[in-house]
Each structure stands twice: as structure tokens, then as C-alpha cells.
ZAMITOR-382116 format. One line per 5 residues: number of its first residue (from 1); for each residue y, x, z of C-alpha. Coordinates in steps of 0.1 Angstrom, whole numbers, plus 5000, padded with zeros to 4 digits. Example, Ala and Ser with C-alpha at 12.3 -4.5 7.8 and 13.67 -1.06 7.14 Angstrom:
# residues 2
1 = 4955 5123 5078; 4989 5137 5071
END
This chain:
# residues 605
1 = 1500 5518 9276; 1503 5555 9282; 1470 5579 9281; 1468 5606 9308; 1475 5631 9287
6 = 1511 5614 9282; 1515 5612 9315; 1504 5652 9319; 1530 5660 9296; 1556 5639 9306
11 = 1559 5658 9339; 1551 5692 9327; 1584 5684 9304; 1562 5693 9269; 1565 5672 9241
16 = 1545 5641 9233; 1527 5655 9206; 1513 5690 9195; 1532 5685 9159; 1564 5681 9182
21 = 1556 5715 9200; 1549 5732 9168; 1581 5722 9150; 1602 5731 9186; 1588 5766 9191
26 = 1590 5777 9150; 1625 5771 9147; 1629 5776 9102; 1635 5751 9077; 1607 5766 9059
31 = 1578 5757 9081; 1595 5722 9078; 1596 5724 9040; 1559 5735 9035; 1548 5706 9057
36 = 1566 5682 9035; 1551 5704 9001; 1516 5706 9011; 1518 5669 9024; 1504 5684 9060
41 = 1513 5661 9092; 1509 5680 9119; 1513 5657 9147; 1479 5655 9154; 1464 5687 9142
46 = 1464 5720 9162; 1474 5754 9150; 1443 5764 9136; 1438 5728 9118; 1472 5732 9108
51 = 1472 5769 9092; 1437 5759 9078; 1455 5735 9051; 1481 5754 9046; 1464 5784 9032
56 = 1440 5758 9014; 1404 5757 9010; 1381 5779 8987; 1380 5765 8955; 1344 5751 8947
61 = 1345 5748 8906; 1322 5769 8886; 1342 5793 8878; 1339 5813 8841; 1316 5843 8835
66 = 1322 5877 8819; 1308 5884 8781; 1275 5900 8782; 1279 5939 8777; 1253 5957 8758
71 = 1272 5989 8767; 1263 6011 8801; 1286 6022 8824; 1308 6049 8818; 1304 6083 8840
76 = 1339 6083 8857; 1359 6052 8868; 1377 6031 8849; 1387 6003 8876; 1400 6013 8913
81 = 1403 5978 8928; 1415 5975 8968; 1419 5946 8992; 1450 5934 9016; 1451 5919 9047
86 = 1481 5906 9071; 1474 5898 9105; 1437 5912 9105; 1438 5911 9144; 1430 5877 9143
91 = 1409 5869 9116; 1419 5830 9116; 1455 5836 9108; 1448 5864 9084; 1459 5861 9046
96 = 1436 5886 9026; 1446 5896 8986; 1431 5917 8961; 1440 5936 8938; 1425 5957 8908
101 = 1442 5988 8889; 1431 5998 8854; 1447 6028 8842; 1449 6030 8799; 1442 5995 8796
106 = 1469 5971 8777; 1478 5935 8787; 1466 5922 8752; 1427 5929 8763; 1428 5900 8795
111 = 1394 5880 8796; 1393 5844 8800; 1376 5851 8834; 1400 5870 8845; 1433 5848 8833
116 = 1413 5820 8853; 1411 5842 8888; 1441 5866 8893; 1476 5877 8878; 1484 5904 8852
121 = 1513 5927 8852; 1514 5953 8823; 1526 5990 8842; 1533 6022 8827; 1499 6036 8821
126 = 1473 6010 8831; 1473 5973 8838; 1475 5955 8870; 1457 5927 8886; 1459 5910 8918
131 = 1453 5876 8932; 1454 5855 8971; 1423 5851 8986; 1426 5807 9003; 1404 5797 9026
136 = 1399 5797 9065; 1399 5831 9079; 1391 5863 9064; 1383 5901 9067; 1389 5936 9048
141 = 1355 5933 9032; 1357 5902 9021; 1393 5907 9001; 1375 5943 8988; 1345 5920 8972
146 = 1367 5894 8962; 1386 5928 8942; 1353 5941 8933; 1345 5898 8914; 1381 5907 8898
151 = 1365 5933 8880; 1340 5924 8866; 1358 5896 8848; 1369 5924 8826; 1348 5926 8796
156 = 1331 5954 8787; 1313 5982 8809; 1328 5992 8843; 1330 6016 8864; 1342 6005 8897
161 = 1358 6033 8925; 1362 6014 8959; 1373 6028 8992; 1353 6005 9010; 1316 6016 9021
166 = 1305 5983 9030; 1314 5969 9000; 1296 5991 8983; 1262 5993 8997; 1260 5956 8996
171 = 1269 5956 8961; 1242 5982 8953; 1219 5964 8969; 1226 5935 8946; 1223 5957 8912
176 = 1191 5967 8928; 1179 5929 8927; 1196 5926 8895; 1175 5951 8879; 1142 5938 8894
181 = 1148 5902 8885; 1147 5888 8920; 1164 5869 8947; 1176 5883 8984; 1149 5872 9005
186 = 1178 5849 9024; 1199 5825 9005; 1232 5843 9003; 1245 5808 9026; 1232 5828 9056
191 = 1252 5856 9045; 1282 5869 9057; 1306 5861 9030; 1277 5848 9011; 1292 5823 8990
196 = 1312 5856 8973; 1282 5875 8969; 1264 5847 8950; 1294 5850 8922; 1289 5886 8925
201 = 1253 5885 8917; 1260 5857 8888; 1288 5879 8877; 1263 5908 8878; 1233 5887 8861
206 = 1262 5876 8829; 1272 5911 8824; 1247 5932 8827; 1233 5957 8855; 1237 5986 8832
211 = 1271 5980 8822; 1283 5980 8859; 1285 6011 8887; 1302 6018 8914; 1316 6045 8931
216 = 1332 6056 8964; 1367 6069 8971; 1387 6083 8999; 1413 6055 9011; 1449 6065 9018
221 = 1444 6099 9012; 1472 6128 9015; 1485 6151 8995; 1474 6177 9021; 1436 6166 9007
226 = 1443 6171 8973; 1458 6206 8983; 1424 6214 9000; 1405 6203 8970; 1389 6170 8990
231 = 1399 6147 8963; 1410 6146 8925; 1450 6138 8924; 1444 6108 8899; 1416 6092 8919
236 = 1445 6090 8954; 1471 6082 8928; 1453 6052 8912; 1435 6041 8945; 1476 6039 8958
241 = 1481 6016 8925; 1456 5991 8936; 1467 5991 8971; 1501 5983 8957; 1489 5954 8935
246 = 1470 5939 8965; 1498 5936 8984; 1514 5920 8964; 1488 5897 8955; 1494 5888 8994
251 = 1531 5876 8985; 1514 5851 8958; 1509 5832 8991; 1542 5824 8993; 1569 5831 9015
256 = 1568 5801 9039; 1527 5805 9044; 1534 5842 9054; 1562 5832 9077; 1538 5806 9094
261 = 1511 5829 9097; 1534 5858 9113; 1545 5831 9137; 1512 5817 9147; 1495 5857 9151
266 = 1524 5864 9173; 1521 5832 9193; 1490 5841 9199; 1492 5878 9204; 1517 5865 9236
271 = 1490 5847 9249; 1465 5867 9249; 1487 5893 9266; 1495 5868 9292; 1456 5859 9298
276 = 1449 5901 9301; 1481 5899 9325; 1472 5871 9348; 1434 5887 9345; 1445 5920 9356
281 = 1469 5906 9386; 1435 5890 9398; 1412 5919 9395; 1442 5942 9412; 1439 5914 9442
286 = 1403 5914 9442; 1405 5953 9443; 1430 5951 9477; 1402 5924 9491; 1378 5948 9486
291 = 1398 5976 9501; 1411 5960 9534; 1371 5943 9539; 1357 5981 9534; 1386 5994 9560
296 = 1372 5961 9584; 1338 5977 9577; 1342 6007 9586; 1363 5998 9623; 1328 5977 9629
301 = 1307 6001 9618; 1275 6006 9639; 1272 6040 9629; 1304 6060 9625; 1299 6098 9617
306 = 1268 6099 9607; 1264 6102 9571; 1250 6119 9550; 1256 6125 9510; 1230 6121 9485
311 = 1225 6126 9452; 1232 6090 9443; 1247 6074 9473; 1265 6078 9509; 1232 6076 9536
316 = 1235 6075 9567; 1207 6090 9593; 1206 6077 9627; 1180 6084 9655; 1154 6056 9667
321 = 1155 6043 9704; 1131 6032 9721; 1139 5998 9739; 1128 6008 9775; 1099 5983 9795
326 = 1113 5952 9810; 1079 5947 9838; 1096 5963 9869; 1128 5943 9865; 1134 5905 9885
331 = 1144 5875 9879; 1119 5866 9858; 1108 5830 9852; 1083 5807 9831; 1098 5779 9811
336 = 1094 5746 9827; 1084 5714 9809; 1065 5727 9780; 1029 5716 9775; 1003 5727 9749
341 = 1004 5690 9735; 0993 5677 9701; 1012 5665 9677; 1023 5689 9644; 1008 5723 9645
346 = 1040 5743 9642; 1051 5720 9669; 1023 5728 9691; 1022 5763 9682; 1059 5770 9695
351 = 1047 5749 9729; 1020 5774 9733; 1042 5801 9728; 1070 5793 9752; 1051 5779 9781
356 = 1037 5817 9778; 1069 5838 9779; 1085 5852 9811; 1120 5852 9804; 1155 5861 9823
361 = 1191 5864 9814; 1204 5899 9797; 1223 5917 9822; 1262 5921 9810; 1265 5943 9781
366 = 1227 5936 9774; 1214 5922 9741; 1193 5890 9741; 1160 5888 9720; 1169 5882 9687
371 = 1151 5852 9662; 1134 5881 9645; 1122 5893 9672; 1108 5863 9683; 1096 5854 9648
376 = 1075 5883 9651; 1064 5881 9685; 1049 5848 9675; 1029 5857 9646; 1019 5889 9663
381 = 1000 5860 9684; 0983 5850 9653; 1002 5817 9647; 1004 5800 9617; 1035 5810 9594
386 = 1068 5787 9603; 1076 5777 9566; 1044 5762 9549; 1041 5773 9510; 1037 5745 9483
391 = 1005 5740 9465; 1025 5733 9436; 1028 5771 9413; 1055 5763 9401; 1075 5765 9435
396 = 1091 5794 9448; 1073 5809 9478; 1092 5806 9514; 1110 5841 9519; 1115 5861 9551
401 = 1146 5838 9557; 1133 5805 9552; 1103 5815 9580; 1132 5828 9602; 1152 5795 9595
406 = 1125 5772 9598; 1113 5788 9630; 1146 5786 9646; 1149 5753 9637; 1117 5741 9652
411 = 1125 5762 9686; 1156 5742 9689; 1143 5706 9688; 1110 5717 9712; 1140 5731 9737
416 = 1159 5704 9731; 1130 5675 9732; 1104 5694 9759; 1123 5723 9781; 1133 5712 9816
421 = 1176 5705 9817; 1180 5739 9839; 1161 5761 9812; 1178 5752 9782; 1209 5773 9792
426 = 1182 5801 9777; 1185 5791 9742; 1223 5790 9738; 1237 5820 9711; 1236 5850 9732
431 = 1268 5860 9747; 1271 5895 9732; 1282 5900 9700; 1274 5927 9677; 1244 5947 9662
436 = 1219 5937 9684; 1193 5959 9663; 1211 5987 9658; 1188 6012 9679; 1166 6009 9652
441 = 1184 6010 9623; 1193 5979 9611; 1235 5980 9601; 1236 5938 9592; 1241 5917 9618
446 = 1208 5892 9638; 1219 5868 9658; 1203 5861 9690; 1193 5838 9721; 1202 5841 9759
451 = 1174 5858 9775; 1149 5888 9770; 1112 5885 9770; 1091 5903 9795; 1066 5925 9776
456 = 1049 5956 9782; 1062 5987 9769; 1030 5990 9739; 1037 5954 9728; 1076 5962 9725
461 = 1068 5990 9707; 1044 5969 9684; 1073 5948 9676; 1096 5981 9671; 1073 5988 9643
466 = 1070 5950 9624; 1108 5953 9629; 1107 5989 9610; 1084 5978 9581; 1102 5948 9574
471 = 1128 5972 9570; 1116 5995 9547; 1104 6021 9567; 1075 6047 9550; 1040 6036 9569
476 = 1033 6072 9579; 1064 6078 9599; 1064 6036 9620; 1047 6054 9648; 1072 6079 9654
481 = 1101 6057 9648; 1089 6031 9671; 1089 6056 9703; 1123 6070 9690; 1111 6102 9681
486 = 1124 6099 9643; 1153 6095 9626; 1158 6068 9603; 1184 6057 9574; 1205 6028 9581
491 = 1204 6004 9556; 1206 5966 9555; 1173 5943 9566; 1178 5916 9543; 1158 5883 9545
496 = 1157 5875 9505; 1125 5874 9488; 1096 5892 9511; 1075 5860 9505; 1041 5879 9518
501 = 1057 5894 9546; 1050 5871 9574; 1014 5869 9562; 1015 5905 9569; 1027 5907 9605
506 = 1001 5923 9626; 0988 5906 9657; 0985 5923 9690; 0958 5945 9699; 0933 5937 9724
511 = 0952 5943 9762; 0982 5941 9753; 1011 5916 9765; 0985 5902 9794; 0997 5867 9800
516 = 1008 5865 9763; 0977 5875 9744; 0950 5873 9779; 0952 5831 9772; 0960 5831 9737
521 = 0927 5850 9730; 0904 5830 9761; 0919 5797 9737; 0913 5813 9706; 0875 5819 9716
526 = 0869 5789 9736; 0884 5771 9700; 0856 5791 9683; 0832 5783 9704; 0838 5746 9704
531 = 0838 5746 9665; 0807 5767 9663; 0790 5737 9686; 0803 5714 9664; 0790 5725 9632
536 = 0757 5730 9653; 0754 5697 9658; 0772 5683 9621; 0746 5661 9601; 0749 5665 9566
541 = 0728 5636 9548; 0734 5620 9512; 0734 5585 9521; 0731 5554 9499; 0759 5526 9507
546 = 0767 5515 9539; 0759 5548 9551; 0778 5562 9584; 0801 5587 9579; 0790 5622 9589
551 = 0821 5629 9611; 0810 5599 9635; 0774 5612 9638; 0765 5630 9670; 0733 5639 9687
556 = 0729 5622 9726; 0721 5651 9752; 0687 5625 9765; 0661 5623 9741; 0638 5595 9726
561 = 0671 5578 9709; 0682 5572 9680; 0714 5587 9660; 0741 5569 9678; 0768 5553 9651
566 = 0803 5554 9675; 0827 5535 9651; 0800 5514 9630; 0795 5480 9638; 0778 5464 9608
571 = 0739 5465 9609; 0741 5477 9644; 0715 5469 9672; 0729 5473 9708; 0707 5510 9732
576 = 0689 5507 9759; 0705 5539 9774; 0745 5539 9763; 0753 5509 9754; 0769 5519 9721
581 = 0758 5503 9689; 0732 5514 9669; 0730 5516 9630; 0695 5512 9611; 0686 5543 9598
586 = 0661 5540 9572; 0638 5565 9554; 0653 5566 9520; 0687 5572 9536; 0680 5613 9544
591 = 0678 5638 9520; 0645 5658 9518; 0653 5688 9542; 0662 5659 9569; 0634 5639 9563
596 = 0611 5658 9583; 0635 5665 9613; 0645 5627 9617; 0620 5608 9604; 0609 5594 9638
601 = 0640 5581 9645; 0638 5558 9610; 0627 5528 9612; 0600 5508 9588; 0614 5493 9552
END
């Protein structure tokens, strides 16, 4: 049975296999051959897997320690040593080599150590060394340590020049612990190339600190340098050797491995430059998005003309109107069908606050009242906030647009449950499209209903001003801008985050709005008052079992009765007077302070 990925390739036209892809796109015997040497099937490998075993893993044997070397090190160099590094772009197809040059030095001197690590080629004054660096990946300071190991094989002292600073500070800091006995304060495991520096160190530790130092040269340099006296003509001459002997430490990898890894770094150099290609073709379109949306923007802007340049952005200044007062007009009418009912607060709250408004249809051209508007109009009442916050911290706090959502939600299912069939015409999208806030400011869009609210000219102007804070607009100059005296910037009123703003909406002053705030506030106090009586009368007793509750407690307007018990049946005893049940009341049931109030009313134990 095929697998989907069979099937995938099957009608793409690619081969069955990723081995089968490989062998297509390298085209040379020798890729084929060094499969076949290596033993490597590569059917089911990818590139990476594939180039891994080719190149080979690091060898983990102990490998053999320079002769201890009573003998410090001398004053100039005696070993340049350089590293090599094909296909360094992209460090998992790279092939690193190293290589060491000692000038004055014969081929009958080679250590054990060294025979064991690297190559040997005797040259006219000096001798060369130079090895290939296996394992996965690799980098330029990792084949200059692997030639700075190479050296110290040597027995006897050395004197290492190296054109690599990294290299060197690392390897100073490693004398340093050398000399003081201790350990990095990190295994070298954690370390970049650590397994190298912990032969370093044990190369170090069998030679001797004081036979070893190190020295830094200028890599690649000119003859123009010498000429200027910036560097000694044997010191570019021998670090030239070294480079020389590392790179052809890299051909010890073998001509089929370095064929491979040029094919794979190229393969993948195409891709990448396709992924930057099809990444810049997308950013170019999203560049000619962004273009023909700000040319859409600016045909539909609210405010053309009138901007101003700042020191950090384009601002625009426009000039506050004042929305003009709505009393004198006709055509008003209440909305039939609401009710103050029960039922959920914000439920009864928006009842309240429709039954109050006067409402007509915008004239043509006319903005309706938009949901912010309203929003603020009915906290301005003193209303409870449309979105209720969670007692739970770790919830986020309702912002300015889940109130304004919530809100609008709730009007839409009292209109649609409680307004009379003719009204509801009211609270269809207004018909006018556009900024519908604009006098004031605001450049994003609000959407609105079908009719405007009757209002006096203060209480518009109060909402003017809520409208300008939630804006943005500086406290000292909301008067001003309100009566369209000022002018303002025109920015964006946006409804994310502001979580304390509509607990921050101000209410109405006293006279303001008559039928809107004249029965809102003759409810309010006649709800005060009614508490206040309640509390009055509240009996607060600790009971012992059986006790009534406190909430069914009440006092009887005639007098020489007892506590009347509404709910209670148990124990009960029918009055004279009401009618209603009656509970025993005992002595030991009231608390001290009561005792003396109501202890005529108790009867005997």
C-alpha cells in the first residue's frame, strides 16, 4: 500500500525516494563511488545525514601526549600554524584543515603525537604539517585550534604565531588555568568547541605551561605592509607557508568528499536565493497593498489639507464644532412598549433609559446618534457599566470595546423583545455613511443608529467632552473644545484597552436633560429613601436554631403584636390582628442590645 508521501510525489513527478533525488541532481560517478566506499545508502538519509557520514565522525580514542619539556619558550616564533575552510557559508557542509609550518626544523625530529594526528612534508627550509579536520560542521576557529593541538605535539618548547585572535585569547586563558592548577569553572562540554579545548588543556598540562607561548600575526598580509614597516617579511612569508599547508591538508579529504560538499553548498546557496526571492516578491506586493490602501485613505480622508508637520510625525489640526441644540425641532416621539420591568439589571437599565429618550429620524445628510454616544449618555445617567468585570484577577478587565459591544448587544434584543413593531425602524444602521464624529476630531469610523436624541444644548455639550477625553484630549482645554472654540488633532479613538474608562464617565449635573435626569434622579431618591426605611426597620439578632431569618422579619405599623414571621410556618401560632403566622420568640433568642427593646414581645421558657 502506498503512503501519502508516495502519492505526493507521484504527482509532483519527484522520485520515490530522497536517495533517488540525490543520485538524479549530482550527476558524477564519484558521488556514486564514495557511496559504495564509505558503505553510505542514502535512500533514506537527507543531505545533511548523508554529508554527516561522509566526512566521518570525530574520532573519540585517547589520543598520544607530547614529552614533558623542562625548557621555556623561546622569545620569537618557532611554529606559524593556520586553519582552512571550504564552504564556510554554511557551516554544515564546510570541510576545515589545519595546517602548521616550522621553518629550520628537519623531517627526522617528528613526535609520535604528531605522526599519529597530521601529515609531514619536508620543504626547503622548514617542515610542513597539515591534517583534515572529520566531523559534522565546522568553523575558522575551530580548524586554527585544531592547528594550534598540531603544535604542540612537537616536542620541545614552542612558540606559537597565529593569525587568529580568538584563538588566541582562549588559549591564554587556558595557560592561565594551567599555571594556577585549576579547572574552567564550566566543563569544556558546554563550550563552544569544547571537546578541542579539553585536548588543548591536556596537551598544555603534558608539556608544560612554560614551554608553550603564543603570539599574534597579521593574516594575509601585503608586501605593501612590509614596505610600511607594519610587519617583519619572514613573519607574512612563513604565515603564507602555513596557509599553504592547510589547504592542502583540505585535499586529504579526498576528491569525491570535496566534490559532494561543493555540490550540496551550492544546492543550497540556490535555495536560499530562491526563499530571499519569493520573500522579496511578497514584501514588494505587500509594499503596493500598502500603497494603493494609503492612496484609498487619503480619497476618504475626513480631513484633507490640514496638516501639520511635526517633529516626529504628520498631525493634523482641525477645529471643534459644536453640535447645535435639537429642542426647537419636531417630530419628536417617546418609544412605545418599553416598561421599567425587572428582570437582569442591565436589562432593566436599558428599559429605563429608552422609555426616557425623545427620539426622531436624522434629516437627509444628517448623522444618527452613534453607540458611543449613547454608551455615554447612559452612564452619564449613572447606570451600571454594560460589561461586568470578573472577580477572578487573573481575567483581563472588559475594555472600552467590550462595554460598547456588550451595550449594543443588549439594546438590540430589548428593541427587538420590548419596542412597539412601528419603533423599531429606529434602531436599524443609520443610513449615512461616513465619519459621523468627525466635528470633533475623531478620523476612524463609529457606526450609528437611525435617530437623534433630543437633548439640551449643556447635556450635548457634556457628551462633546466624555467623547473628547476618551479621545485623549488634555483636561484643561475639554471645555473649550466642547463649545468649538479650540482646535484639536485628529487622531484615532480606539476602543482597546481603556478598562477604567467607563467607570470614569461623568454623570449629568443637576438640571440638565429634564425628562432624562428630572425622573432618573426623583427614582434614584425615592430608591434611597425606600432602602434607608428598610435598614430602619432591619432586625439584626444572633439566633439559636430554628431562628427566622432576618430578611423575613418586619415590624407591623399597629402595636401590641408580636414580630410577625411571613414565610415561617414551623412553631407558629396563628394573630389575632393579620392573620399571618406567628413564630415563638423566646428570651434567649436576642442578643443583649435587643433584649431590652423586645423583651415584651418574648414569651415565658
Amino acid at each position: 500500500m502506498k503512503t501519502k508521501d508516495e502519492i505526493a510525489r507521484r504527482k509532483l513527478g519527484l522520485p520515490k525516494d530522497r536517495g533517488e533525488l540525490i543520485r538524479k541532481d549530482c550527476q558524477h560517478e564519484e558521488a556514486e563511488q564514495l557511496y559504495r566506499d564509505k558503505g553510505i545508502k542514502a535512500e533514506k538519509l537527507n543531505a545533511r545525514q548523508v554529508f554527516g557520514k561522509v566526512k566521518g565522525d570525530t574520532p573519540n580514542e585517547e589520543l598520544l601526549k607530547p614529552r614533558w619539556c623542562q625548557q621555556k619558550a623561546p622569545e620569537k616564533p618557532n611554529a606559524y600554524t593556520d586553519g582552512s575552510l571550504r564552504h564556510g557559508r554554511r557551516l554544515v557542509w564546510a570541510l576545515g584543515a589545519a595546517g602548521v609550518w616550522w621553518p629550520e626544523r628537519s623531517e627526522d625530529f617528528v613526535s609520535p603525537a604528531e605522526f599519529e594526528i597530521s601529515y609531514c612534508q619536508k620543504d626547503e627550509g622548514g617542515l610542513k604539517l597539515y591534517t583534515a579536520l572529520p566531523g559534522y560542521g565546522g568553523s575558522s576557529t575551530r580548524t586554527e585550534l585544531c592547528a594550534g593541538i598540531l603544535a604542540l605535539a612537537a616536542d620541545g618548547p614552542v612558540h606559537i604565531a597565529t593569525d587568529s585572535r580568538a584563538f588566541m585569547d582562549k588559549a591564554l586563558y587556558v595557560l592561565e588555568l594551567c599555571r594556577r592548577g585549576e579547572s574552567p569553572r564550566r566543563p569544556w562540554g558546554s563550550h563552544k568547541d569544547g571537546d578541542l579545548w579539553k585536548v588543548f588543556q591536556q596537551f598544555v598540562e603534558a608539556k608544560g605551561h612554560h614551554a608553550i607561548r603564543l603570539t599574534k600575526v597579521k593574516g594575509h598580509a601585503t608586501e605593501e605592509m612590509v614596505a610600511r614597516g607594519e610587519f617583519e617579511e619572514k613573519d607574512r612569508k612563513a604565515n603564507a607557508i602555513a596557509d599553504a599547508a592547510a589547504k592542502k591538508g583540505n585535499d586529504m579529504h579526498g576528491e569525491g568528499t570535496c566534490k559532494v560538499a561543493e555540490w550540496f553548498a551550492n544546492r543550497h546557496q540556490r535555495y536560499v536565493n530562491l526563499i530571499k526571492d519569493i520573500h522579496n516578491y511578497l514584501i514588494e506586493g505587500v509594499k503596493i497593498k500598502n500603497e494603493l490602501l494609503e492612496e484609498i485613505r487619503k480619497s476618504k480622508d475626513p480631513f484633507p489639507n490640514q496638516s501639520v508637520s511635526g517633529k516626529k510625525k504628520e498631525k493634523k489640526i482641525v477645529r471643534c464644532v459644536a453640535k447645535e441644540s435639537l429642542q426647537e425641532e419636531s417630530g419628536w416621539k417617546t418609544l412605545k412598549g418599553l416598561k421599567n420591568e425587572g428582570g437582569q439589571s442591565l436589562r432593566r437599565d436599558i428599559n429605563g433609559l429608552l422609555s426616557r429618550l425623545e427620539v426622531a429620524h436624522p434629516c437627509e445628510g444628517e448623522f444618527g446618534a452613534t453607540w458611543l454616544e449613547l454608551y455615554i449618555l447612559y452612564k452619564s445617567m449613572g447606570y451600571q457599566c454594560a460589561a461586568q468585570w470578573s472577580k477572578e484577577k487573573a481575567k483581563a478587565r472588559p475594555s472600552m470595546g467590550a462595554h460598547l459591544k456588550a451595550f449594543k448587544l443588549e439594546v438590540r434584543r430589548v428593541a427587538k423583545k420590548n419596542v412597539a413593531e412601528e419603533d423599531r425602524s429606529f434602531f436599524k444602521a443609520g443610513e449615512k455613511k461616513g465619519y459621523a464624529l468627525r466635528r470633533l476630531g475623531v478620523s476612524n469610523h463609529f457606526a450609528t443608529v437611525n435617530f437623534k436624541v433630543k437633548l439640551a444644548a449643556e447635556a450635548q455639550r457634556h457628551l462633546d467632552k466624555e467623547v473628547l477625553r476618551a479621545k485623549g484630549g488634555k483636561l484643561r482645554d475639554l471645555e473649550q473644545q466642547a463649545s468649538g472654540e479650540h482646535e484639536v488633532e485628529s487622531k484615532e479613538l480606539t476602543t482597546k484597552n481603556k478598562t477604567l474608562w467607563s467607570k470614569t464617565v461623568k454623570r449629568l449635573p443637576v438640571g440638565l436633560a429634564q425628562k432624562l435626569l428630572e425622573e432618573k434622579l426623583q427614582q434614584t431618591e425615592e430608591c434611597q429613601s425606600r432602602k434607608a426605611r428598610e435598614a430602619k426597620k432591619a432586625v439584626s439578632c444572633r439566633l439559636h436554631f430554628r431562628r427566622p431569618p432576618a430578611r423575613n422579619l418586619r415590624l407591623p405599623e399597629h402595636d401590641n403584636t408580636q414580630i410577625v414571621y411571613v414565610k415561617g410556618k414551623r412553631n407558629c401560632t396563628p394573630a389575632p390582628r393579620t392573620g399571618e403566622p406567628l413564630p415563638k420568640l423566646r428570651r434567649g433568642m436576642l442578643s443583649a442590645k435587643l433584649r431590652d427593646r423586645f423583651s415584651h414581645l418574648c414569651i415565658e421558657a
